[in-house]
Each structure stands twice: as structure tokens, then as C-alpha cells.
N, C-alpha and C positions, 0 to 999 in steps of 0.2 A: 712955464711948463710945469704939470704938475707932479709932484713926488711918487715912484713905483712903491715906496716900500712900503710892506704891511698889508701891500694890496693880491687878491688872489683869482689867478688866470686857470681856467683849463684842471679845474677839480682842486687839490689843498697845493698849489705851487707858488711859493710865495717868494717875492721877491725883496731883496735888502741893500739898493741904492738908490739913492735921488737922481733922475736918469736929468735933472736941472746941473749936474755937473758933468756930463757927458756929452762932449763936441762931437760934429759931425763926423768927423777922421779920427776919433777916437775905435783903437781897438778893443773889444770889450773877452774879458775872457770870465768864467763863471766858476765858484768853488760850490760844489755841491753836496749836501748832506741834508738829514733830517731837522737838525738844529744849527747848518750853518752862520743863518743871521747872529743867532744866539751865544755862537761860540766864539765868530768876530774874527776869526783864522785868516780872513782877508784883507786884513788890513798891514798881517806881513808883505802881501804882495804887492799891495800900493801903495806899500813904502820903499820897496825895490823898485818901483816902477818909477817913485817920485824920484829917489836918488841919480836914477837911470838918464833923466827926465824925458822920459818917454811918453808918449798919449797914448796912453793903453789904462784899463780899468779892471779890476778884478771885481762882478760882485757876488755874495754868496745870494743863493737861490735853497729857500728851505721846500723839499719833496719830500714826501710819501712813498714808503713802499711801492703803494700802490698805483702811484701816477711815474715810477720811474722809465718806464718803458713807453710812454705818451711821450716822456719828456726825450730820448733816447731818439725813437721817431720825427721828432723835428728839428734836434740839433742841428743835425749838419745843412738846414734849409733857414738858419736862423743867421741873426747876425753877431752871435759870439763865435770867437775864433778857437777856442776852446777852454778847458775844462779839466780840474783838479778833482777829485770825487775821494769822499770821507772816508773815515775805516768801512763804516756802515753797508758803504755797497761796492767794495771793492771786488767781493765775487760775484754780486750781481751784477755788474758790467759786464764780468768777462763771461760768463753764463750767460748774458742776452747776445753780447757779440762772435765769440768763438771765433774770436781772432785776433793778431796781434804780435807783436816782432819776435823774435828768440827768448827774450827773459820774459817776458808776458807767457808765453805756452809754457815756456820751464816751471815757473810760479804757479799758476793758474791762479793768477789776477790782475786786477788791472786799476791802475789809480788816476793815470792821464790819460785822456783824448784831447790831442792836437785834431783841430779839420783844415787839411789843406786842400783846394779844387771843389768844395761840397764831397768830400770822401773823409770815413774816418782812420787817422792814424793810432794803434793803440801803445800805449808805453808803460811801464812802470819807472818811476823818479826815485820813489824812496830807497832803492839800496844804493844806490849810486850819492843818495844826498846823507845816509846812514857811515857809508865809506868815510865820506870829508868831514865829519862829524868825528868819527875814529880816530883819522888822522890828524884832527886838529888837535890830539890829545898826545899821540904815541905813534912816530916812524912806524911802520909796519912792516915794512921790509927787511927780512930775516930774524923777523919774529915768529914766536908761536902762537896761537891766536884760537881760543877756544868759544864754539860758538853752540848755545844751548839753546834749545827747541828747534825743529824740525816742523816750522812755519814757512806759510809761504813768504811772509816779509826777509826769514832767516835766507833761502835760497836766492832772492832777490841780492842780499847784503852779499853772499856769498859768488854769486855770479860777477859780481866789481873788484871782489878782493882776490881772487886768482890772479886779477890782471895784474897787481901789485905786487907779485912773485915774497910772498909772504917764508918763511922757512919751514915752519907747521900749520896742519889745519888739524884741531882737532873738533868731530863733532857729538853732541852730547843728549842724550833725549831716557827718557825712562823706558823708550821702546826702541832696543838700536836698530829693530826692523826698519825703523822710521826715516833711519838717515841713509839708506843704500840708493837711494833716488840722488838723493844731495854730492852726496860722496862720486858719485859717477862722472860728477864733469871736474872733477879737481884732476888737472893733470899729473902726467906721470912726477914731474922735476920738481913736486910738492910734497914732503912728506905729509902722512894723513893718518887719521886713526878713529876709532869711533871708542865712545865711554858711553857706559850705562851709567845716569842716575838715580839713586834711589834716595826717600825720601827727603826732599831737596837739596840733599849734600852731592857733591863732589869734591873731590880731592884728585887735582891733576895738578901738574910743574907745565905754565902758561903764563906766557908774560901781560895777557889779558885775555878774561873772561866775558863773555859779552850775551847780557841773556835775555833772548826774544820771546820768553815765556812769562805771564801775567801774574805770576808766582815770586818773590824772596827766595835764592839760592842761597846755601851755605858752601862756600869755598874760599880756598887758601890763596888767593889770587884777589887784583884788581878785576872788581867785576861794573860792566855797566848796565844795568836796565833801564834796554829801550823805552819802555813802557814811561818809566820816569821821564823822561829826557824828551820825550816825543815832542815837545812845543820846539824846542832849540834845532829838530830834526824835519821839522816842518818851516823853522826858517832858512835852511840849508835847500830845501824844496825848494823853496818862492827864491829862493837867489836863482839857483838853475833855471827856474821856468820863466820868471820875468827877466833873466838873458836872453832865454832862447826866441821871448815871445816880443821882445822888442824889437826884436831884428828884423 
């Protein structure tokens, strides 16, 4: 059987597995980006899957801008079961679909399609995989917990940690206009507060700083950026997905 990769279907969509290791009752699920193949992000997942040992396959599939909405159109009549998608288009998913469970519309984006029945499911994974990430680090509960930029990834991360009855949430942005969106779903039995940053300092009493902006912060605190750490946060991803997708 001959090898997919390298090879290109249906304008620049290129594929990056050998479909010669792919059984008939294999599940096949797809990571997509512009430079997926290139990036190799998939091979977190087939190695959850292997440990799993599940018959299930992750492959990256490199698209174009331009051909993502071809490719969107045919998913759900393909025979991938679904789909991880890059930073790259994580608002253009949710832009072409306008649709999607509670953190997906709170956010306004989208990183996973599950398809179950030929219909598509929409989700977002990373704050929930960002959460256990946190936690692998530092209890959270009846901590203080200070979260900088006022991103859709930040409200995503934020939407998981309420549930973890934290003691404070403080939120932190150079525009505090920024964070009355975010601040709105933190319940009452949470203390919360919002900080202005100014010139990448802060200065707050938090027993972690945690910052989802593309910037070096100066603060008095353990600070983690995500932006660093993103590879370690992406295999907390493929833990969650290749559970849910073996099943």
C-alpha cells in the first residue's frame, strides 16, 4: 500500500502518515495546522494511544488558510473521528462554525472537533489540560491565584479553576476594561479582584502568577508562562484526548 505522506489532495492539504500502518478498525483522528507534519505535535498522541494500546492513530494533516474551510466541509463525511487544530486556527474554527458547548462561546474559540453520528461536536481541551498542568505544580485550593492577559486561552483556563474552589482569583491586564467579561463568571464564594499592569511589572501578594500573555512579566511571585511551557501543555492535551478517544 502506498505511503499518504508528502502527498497533496484537494488544493495545498498535505498529509503526514503512512496510511501502510493503518488497520482496517483503526480509529484515525487528525492534528491540524499549517505546519503540522513539521512540528511532529503528533506523536504525543501516538504515544498515548500506544501506551493506551488502543487502534487509534493520530495524523497531522498540513492546510492552508485557504483550503481550511474545503477541509471543514468534508470532515464530518470523512473517516477521521476527529481533530485537535493548531493555535493558527483556533478562531477560525470557531468563526466558520458558531457553535459549540459553554466554554467554546465563553472563549470564542475552538481547538477540538470531536464527530459523533456525522455531526460536529465543538470543545475546547486546553484549559482544562493547562488546569492539570497548574496542578501538577501547586494545590490550588485556598490559594490565591493571579492570572495575567485577558486571552481567550486565559478564560478557557479560568473557566476549570473556579471549579477548584481556589481562595482568590486575581485578574491582571494593562486594560482592566479587559477583564469584566472574565470576572463575571467567578462566583460569589471566590474572592476576586482585578490589577492594572503597567509596563510589564506587577506587584501583587499571590501565591502564583500565571501568565498568558507573549510578553516576560516582572513580578514578586512564582510566575509561569504558558507560552514557555506550551509543549508540556499540549501533552496533558493528548493525555485527555487519546482517553477520551479510545473509548
Amino acid at each position: 500500500m502506498p505511503k499518504m505522506q508528502n502527498r497533496r489532495r484537494g488544493g495545498k492539504i498535505t498529509l503526514g502518515y503512512p496510511v501502510d500502518k493503518i488497520g482496517i478498525d483503526t480509529k484515525l483522528y487528525s492534528l491540524i495546522g499549517t505546519n503540522a507534519i513539521e512540528n511532529k505535535y503528533d506523536q504525543l498522541f501516538n504515544d498515548k494511544f500506544k501506551d493506551l494500546d488502543a487502534d487509534c492513530k493520530m495524523m497531522p494533516l498540513n492546510i492552508r488558510e485557504d483550503d481550511i474551510g474545503f477541509f471543514l466541509h468534508g470532515l464530518k463525511d470523512s473517516k477521521i473521528k476527529g481533530a485537535f487544530f493548531e493555535k493558527e486556527y483556533w478562531d477560525t474554527i470557531y468563526n466558520l462554525l458558531q457553535e459549540g458547548d459553554e466554554e467554546v462561546k465563553f472563549c470564542g474559540i475552538c481547538d477540538t472537533i470531536d464527530i459523533i453520528d456525522n455531526q460536529y461536536k465543538i470543545h475546547l481541551t486546553q484549559g482544562r489540560a493547562i488546569l492539570q498542568y497548574i496542578q501538577s505544580l501547586l494545590d490550588i485550593k485556598g490559594k490565591t491565584i493571579c492570572i495575567v492577559g485577558t486571552t481567550p486561552s486565559s478564560k478557557s483556563f479560568l473557566f476549570h479553576l473556579i471549579k477548584q474552589q481556589p481562595e482568590k482569583i486575581i485578574l491582571a491586564d494593562e486594560i482592566i476594561e479587559n477583564c469584566i467579561s472574565a470576572l463575571e463568571i467567578i462566583p460569589n464564594d471566590i474572592q476576586n479582584d482585578i490589577q492594572r499592569m503597567q509596563n510589564q511589572k506587577l506587584n501583587i501578594n499571590s501565591d502564583i502568577v500565571i501568565n498568558f500573555t507573549k510578553n516576560k512579566i516582572d513580578t514578586n511571585n512564582n510566575t509561569i508562562n504558558i507560552e514557555d511551557n506550551w509543549h508540556t501543555i499540549l501533552d496533558y492535551i493528548a493525555t485527555i484526548k487519546s482517553n477520551q478517544w479510545s473509548k
